[in-house]
N, C-alpha and C positions, 0 to 999 in steps of 0.2 A: 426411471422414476414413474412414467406413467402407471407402469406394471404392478406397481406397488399402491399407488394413488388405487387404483381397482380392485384391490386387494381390499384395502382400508377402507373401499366405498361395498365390497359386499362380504365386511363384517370378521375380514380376518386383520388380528391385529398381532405384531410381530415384539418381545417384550424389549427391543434394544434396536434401531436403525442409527447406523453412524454413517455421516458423510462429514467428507474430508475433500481438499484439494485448494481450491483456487476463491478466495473471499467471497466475491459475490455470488457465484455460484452456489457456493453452498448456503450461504444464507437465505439466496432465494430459496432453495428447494427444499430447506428446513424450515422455511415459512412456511410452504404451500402443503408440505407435509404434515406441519399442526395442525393448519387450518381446514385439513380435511379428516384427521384425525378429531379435533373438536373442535363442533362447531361453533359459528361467533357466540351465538347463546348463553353458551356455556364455559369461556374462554375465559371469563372473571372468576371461576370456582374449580374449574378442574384441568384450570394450563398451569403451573409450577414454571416459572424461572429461574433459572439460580445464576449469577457469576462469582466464580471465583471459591467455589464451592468444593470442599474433599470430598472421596469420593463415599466416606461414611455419612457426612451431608445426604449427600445426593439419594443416598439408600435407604434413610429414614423416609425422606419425599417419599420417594418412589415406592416405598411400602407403607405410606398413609392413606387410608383411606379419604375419599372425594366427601367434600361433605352433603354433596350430591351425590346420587345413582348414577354410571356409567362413566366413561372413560374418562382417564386422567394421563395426562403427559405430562412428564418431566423435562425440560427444554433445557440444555448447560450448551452458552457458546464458549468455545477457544477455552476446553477445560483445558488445566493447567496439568491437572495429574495423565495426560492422552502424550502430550507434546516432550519431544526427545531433548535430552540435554544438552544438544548443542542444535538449534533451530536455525531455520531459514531467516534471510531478512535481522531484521529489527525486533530480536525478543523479548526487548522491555517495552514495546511500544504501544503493548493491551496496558500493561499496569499506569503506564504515564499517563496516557489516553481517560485512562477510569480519574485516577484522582487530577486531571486539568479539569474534567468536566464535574469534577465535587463529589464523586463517589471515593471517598478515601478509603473507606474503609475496604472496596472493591481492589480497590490500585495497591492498596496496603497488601491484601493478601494474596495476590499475584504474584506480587514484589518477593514476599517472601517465600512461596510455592519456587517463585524460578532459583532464588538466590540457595533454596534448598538443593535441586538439583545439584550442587557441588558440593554439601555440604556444610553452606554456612548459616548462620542462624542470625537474628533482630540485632545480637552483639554487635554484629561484624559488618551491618549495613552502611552505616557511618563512616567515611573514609575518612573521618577525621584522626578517627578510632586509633592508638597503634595496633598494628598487626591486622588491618581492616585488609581484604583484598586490593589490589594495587589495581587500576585501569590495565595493564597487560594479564593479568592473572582475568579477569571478568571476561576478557576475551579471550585466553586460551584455554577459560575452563569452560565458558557456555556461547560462545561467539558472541560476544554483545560487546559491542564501538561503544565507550563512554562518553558523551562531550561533555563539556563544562556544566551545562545546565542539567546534563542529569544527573552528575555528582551535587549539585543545588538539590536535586529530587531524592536522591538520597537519603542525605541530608534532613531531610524534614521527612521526609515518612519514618525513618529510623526513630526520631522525636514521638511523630503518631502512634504507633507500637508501641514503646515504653508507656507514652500518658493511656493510651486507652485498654492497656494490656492484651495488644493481636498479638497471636501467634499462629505458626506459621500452620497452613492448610494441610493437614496429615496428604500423605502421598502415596501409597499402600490404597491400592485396591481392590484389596480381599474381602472388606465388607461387603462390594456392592459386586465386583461377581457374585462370592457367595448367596449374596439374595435372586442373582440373576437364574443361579442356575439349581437353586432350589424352586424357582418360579415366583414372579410377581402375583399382584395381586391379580383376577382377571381384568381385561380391557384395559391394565397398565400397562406406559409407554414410555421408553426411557428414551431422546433424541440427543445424539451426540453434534455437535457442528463443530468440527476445528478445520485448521489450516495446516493443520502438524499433526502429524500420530509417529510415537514412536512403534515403529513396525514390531517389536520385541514385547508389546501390551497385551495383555492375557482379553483385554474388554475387544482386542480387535479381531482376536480369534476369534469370539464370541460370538462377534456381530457378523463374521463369517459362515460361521458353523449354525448358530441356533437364533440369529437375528439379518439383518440386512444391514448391506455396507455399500456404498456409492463413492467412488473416488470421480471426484470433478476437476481432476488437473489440466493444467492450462504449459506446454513447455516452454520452456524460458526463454533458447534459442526461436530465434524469429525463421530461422531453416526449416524448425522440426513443427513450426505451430502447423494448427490444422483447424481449421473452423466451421466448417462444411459440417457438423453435429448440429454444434452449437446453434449457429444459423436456423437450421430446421427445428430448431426448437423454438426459439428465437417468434419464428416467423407462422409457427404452428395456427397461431389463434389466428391471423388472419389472412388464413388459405393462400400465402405466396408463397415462390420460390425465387430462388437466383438464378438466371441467365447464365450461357455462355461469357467465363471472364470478369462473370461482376463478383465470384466471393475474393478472387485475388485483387482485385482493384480492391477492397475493402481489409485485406489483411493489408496490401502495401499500406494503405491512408490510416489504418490503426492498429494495427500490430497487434499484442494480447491484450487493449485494454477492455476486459469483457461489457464493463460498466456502460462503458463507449460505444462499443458493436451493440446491445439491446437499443440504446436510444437511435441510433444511427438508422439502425433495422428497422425500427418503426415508423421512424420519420419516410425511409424511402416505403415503406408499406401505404403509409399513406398517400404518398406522390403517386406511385407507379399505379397507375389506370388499371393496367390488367393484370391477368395472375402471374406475371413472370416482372423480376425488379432486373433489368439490364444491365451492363455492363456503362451505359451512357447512364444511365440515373445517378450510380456510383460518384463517376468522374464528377456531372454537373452537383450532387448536392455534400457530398463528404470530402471535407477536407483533409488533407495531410497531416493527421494529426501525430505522426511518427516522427514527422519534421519540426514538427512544433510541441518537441515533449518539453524541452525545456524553455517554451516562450515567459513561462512565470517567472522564471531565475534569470531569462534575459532582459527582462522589464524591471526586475528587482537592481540588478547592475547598473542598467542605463541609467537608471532613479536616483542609485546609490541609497537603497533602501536597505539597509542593511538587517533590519527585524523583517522585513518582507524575506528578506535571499536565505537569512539563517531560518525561516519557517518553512520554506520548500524545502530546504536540504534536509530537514529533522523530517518529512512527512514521505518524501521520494527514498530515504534510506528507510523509510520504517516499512517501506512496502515492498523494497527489496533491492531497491538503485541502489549499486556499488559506490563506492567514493571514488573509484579510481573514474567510472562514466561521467558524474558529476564534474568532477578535476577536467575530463577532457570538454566537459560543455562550457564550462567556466572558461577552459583556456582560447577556446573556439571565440566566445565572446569580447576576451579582451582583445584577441587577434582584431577583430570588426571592429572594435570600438579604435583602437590605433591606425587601423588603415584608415579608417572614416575621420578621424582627429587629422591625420598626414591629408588627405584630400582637406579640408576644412584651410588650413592655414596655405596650403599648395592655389585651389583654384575658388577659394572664397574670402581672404586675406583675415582669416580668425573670426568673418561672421557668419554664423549659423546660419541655412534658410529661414524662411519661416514657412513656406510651401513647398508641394510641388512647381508650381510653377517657374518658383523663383528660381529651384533650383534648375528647371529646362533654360530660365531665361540665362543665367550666368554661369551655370556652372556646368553641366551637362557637355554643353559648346566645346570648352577644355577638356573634359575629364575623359570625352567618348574618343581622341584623337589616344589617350594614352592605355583605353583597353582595349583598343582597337590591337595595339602594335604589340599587347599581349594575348590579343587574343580569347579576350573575357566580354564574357555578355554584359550591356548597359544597364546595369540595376535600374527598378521602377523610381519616379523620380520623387515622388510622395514617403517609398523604405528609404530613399539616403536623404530627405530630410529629415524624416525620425532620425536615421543614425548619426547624421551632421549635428541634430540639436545633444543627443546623449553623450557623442563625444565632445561636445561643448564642454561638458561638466566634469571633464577631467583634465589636469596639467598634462601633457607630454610625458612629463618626468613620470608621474603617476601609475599612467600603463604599464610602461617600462620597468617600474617596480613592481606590477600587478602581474608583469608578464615571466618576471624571475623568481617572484613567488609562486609560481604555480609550478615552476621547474623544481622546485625546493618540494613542493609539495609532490609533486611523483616520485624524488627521492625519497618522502617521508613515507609514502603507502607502499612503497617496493623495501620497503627496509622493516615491514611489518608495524610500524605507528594506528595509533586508532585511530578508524577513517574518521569518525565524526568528528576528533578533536582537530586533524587535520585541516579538513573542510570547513569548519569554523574559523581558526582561524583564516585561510585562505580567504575565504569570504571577506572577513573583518580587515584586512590587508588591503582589498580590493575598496572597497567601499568607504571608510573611513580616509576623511583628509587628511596628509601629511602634511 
């Protein structure tokens, strides 16, 4: 990215740069790529955004002239006509996103961009509809988990469509190659930012061949991650490096969340005195945030919040969390919440602490005799009051059905069911009183 940034600062300018790979990544560097491409000055007259835009859209832009002198960029994030028909992750998850936040019209033509990819059109949105695609068909023609609420989504966008007359975003990109490779205007810039390129897209040759292309991927497997780039980029601006030991203490405590590793990175940039950030810096200031991926769906359980637990599950599968890791966090939690429930009535006669302390004074005394003889470390005594007070909040009987529901639920995702409808309910089983 530098190499191109110096490019565009002495005056060469490239008619197409796509970057693709890993979210934040690439939105960063397709920030930093406008904003050196044009400057703030000039950012209200000659930056073009578009979402959710065809790519005959995008061509008209990009061949309008500025109604200023000099350079003009055309900006399209997570185009719709780039991304493969069976995507990563959660590929309704840009459209939903656009119309919660009031872009309908946005989320509308997303909606229909992807539902096109199979072939179906604004008819067949509606699963009310007969003959509407069935939840198993949406998954095995574009991989996309339906749950309940976005058959609601559905639903009313299909409504939206008919009353305001969308239709769906042509997909065919031979207008805007063909203008590419007849040539832009001069000093025009077309910037690609997705998370998906179907590899088989003539714009990605392109951007190969006669433009610039940045792949920002991040691997999935926590074996194969590798951070030591990232980092040094990361770290660039203020002249440190990483020590012996300290980037793996920082991939254990965060894994690929890149969002995480920048703030993390700055934060010890600004502790660590000298130019090198240590391996002890690590340990003493970043926490174990790999251990604590699901603390929000653990907090949402103990709560029995169940609009809290069903919102992490809709935002961890849109980023790419499996139902089946979700299933095993969920199962892991109710495991604690029933041991802590069997300690609770065993060495506290059904009353909750209210401290740590209380718990050292009464409870502790018994409980350390009985992991002792298994051989288990004495949890802190302030975490098995929290847990003593969250399994307060559920019957015996409860877990027990919380806990057979989840076996139900592995049966259901190994038998091919939609993770999200799964996991919804799963959730609503757990959390809702019997």
């Amino acid at each position: 990215m530098d190499e191109v940034l110096a490019e565009v600062k002495g005056g060469k300018v490239w008619p197409l740069y796509l970057l693709w790979g890993e979210e934040f990544l690439v939105r960063k560097g397709a920030d930093e790529l406008v904003k050196t491409l044009v400057p703030d000055a000039a950012m209200g007259l000659n930056l073009a955004v578009l979402d959710a835009a065809s790519p005959r859209e995008v061509a008209q832009e990009l061949a309008t002239l500025p109604l200023f002198p000099g350079r003009k960029v055309v900006l399209v994030r997570d185009p719709e006509f780039l991304a493969p028909k069976k995507g990563k992750g959660d590929a309704l998850a840009k459209a939903r996103d656009a119309w919660k936040a009031g872009k309908r019209k946005e989320g509308a033509r997303r909606l229909l961009a992807l539902a096109g990819r199979a072939g179906w059109g604004v008819d067949q949105l509606d699963p009310r509809v007969p003959g509407a695609p069935s939840v198993e068909q949406w998954k095995e023609e574009l991989n996309v988990d339906l749950a309940e609420a976005d058959l609601a989504f559905l639903q009313e966008a299909a409504a939206f469509c008919r009353d305001e007359r969308i239709s769906a975003p042509e997909g065919d990109a031979s207008a805007l190659l063909e203008l590419l490779q007849k040539g832009v205007p001069p000093g025009h810039a077309l910037v690609l930012a997705a998370t998906d390129v179907d590899s088989r897209s003539p714009l990605l040759k392109f951007a190969q061949d006669k433009g610039r292309l940045f792949e920002r991927k991040v691997a999935a497997r926590h074996k194969d991650l590798d951070l030591s780039e990232i980092s040094k980029e990361f770290l660039a601006p203020f002249k440190k490096k990483l020590g012996p030991g300290a980037l793996e203490g920082l991939k254990e405590r965060i894994g690929g969340n890149i969002r995480l590793l920048q703030s993390e990175l700055e934060k010890l940039a600004v502790y660590a005195e000298g130019p090198t950030i240590e391996a002890q810096h690590v340990a003493l200031l970043v926490h174990h945030a790999r251990e604590e991926e699901f603390f929000e769906l653990t907090e949402a359980l103990q709560k029995r919040e169940l609009r809290d637990a069903l919102s992490y599950a809709e935002d961890a599968m849109g980023q790419g969390t499996h139902a089946l890791q979700l299933l095993g966090a969920v199962t892991s939690i109710v495991r604690s919440l029933l041991e802590n429930h069997a300690w609770l009535e065993k060495y506290a006669g059904g009353q909750p602490p209210r401290t740590g302390r209380d718990v050292e004074a009464r409870i502790l005394p018994k409980l350390e005799a009985e992991l002792k003889a298994t051989k288990r470390k004495t949890p802190n005594a302030w975490a098995l009051a929290f847990g003593m007070q969250a399994a307060a909040r559920y019957e015996r009987r409860e877990l027990l059905n919380a806990l057979v529901a989840c076996a139900d639920a592995d049966l259901a995702l190994k038998s091919s069911a939609s993770g999200k409808l799964v996991i919804e309910r799963l959730l609503w089983t757990v959390c809702t009183r019997a």
